[in-house]
C-alpha positions as CSV (number, residue, x, y, z in Angstrom):
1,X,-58.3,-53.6,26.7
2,X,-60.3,-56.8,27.0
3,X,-64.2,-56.8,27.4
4,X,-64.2,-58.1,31.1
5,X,-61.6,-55.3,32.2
6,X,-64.0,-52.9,30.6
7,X,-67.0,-54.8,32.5
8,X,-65.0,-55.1,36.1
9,X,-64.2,-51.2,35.7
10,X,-67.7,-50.6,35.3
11,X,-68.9,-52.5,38.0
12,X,-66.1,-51.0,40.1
13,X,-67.3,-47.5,39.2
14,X,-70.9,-48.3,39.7
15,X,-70.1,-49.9,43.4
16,X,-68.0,-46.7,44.1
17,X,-71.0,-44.5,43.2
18,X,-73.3,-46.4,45.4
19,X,-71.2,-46.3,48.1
20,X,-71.0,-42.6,47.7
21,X,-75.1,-42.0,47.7
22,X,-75.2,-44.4,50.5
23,X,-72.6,-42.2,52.6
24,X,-74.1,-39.0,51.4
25,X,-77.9,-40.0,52.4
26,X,-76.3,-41.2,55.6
27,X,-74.6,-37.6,56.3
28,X,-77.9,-35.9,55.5
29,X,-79.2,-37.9,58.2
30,X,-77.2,-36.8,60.5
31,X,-77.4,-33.1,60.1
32,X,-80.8,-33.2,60.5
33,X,-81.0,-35.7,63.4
34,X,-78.6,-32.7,64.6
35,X,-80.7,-29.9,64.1
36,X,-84.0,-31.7,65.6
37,X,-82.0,-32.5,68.7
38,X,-81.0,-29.2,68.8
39,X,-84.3,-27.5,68.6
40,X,-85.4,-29.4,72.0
């Protein structure tokens, strides 16, 4: 395998796991947006 498929894969993996942090922090969010709404 070359060294910029190696890079790009990396990158790729990289961008994938921020996506999933940013989705996960987001879904936090809303459970406990939830449960504060649901305590009024």
């Amino acid at each position: 395998m070359s060294e910029n498929l190696i890079r790009a894969l990396e990158m790729l993996g990289q961008g994938m796991l921020g996506i999933f942090v940013v989705l996960g922090i987001i879904a936090l969010l809303v459970v406990l947006m939830q449960k504060l709404d649901g305590k009024k």
